[in-house]
N, C-alpha and C positions, 0 to 999 in steps of 0.2 A: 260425459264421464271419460270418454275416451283423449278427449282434449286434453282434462286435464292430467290424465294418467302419463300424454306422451309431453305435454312441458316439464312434472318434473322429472323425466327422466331426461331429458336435456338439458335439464337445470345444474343436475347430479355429473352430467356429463362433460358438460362446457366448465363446472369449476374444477375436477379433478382436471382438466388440461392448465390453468389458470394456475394453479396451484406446483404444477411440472416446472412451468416456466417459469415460476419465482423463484425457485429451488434451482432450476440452472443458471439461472443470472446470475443467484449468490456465488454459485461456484464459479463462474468467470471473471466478477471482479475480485476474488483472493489468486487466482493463479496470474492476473495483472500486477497485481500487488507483489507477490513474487519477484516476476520480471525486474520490475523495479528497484526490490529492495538487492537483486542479483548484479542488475546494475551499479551500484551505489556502491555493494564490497570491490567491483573490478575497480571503482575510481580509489575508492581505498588499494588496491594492491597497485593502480599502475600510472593512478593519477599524481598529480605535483602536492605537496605539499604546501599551502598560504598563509596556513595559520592555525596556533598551538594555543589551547585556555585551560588553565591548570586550576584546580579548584581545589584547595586543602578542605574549607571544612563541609564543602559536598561533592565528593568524591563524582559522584555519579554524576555532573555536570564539566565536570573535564573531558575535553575534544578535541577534534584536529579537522581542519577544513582542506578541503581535497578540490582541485581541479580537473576534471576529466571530461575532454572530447566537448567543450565549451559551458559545461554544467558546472555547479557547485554542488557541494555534498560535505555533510558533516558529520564526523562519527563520532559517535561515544562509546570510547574504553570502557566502562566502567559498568554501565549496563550492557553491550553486544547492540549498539541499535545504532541505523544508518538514515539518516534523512535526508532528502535529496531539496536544497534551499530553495527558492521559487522568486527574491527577490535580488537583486544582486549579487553578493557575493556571500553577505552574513559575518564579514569579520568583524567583531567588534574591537 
């Protein structure tokens, strides 16, 4: 009886740790993401300008593509959102 009284209580005990570290993972890949997206306004403020996509009838897909520090990055006006390209350059 005693066996089983001390497994679950190390049962109860090894998942409330399990359970810590999922919860802090979570919060490490959002303050990555962060970084990133902090990155992505500097190449908006300090990057070159490559290219302009104007979109009349959906506003919210007009952009400007930025070069900074050998990255691509595209922003969109229209929503506030910066995405950092991962393939070439992305101009279409």
């Amino acid at each position: 009886m005693n066996k089983i009284l001390i497994a679950l209580v190390l049962a109860v005990v090894m998942s409330g740790n399990v359970y810590a570290n999922f919860i802090t993972d979570a919060f490490k890949s959002d303050k990555s993401d962060k970084s990133e997206h902090q990155l992505c306004l500097e190449a908006v403020e300090k990057g070159k300008l490559i290219s302009e996509y104007e979109n009349n009838y959906n506003p919210e897909w007009t952009n400007k593509v930025y070069v900074y520090k050998g990255e691509s990055y595209k922003f969109f006006y229209a929503v506030n959102k910066c995405e950092k390209l991962e393939v070439g350059l992305g101009v279409y």
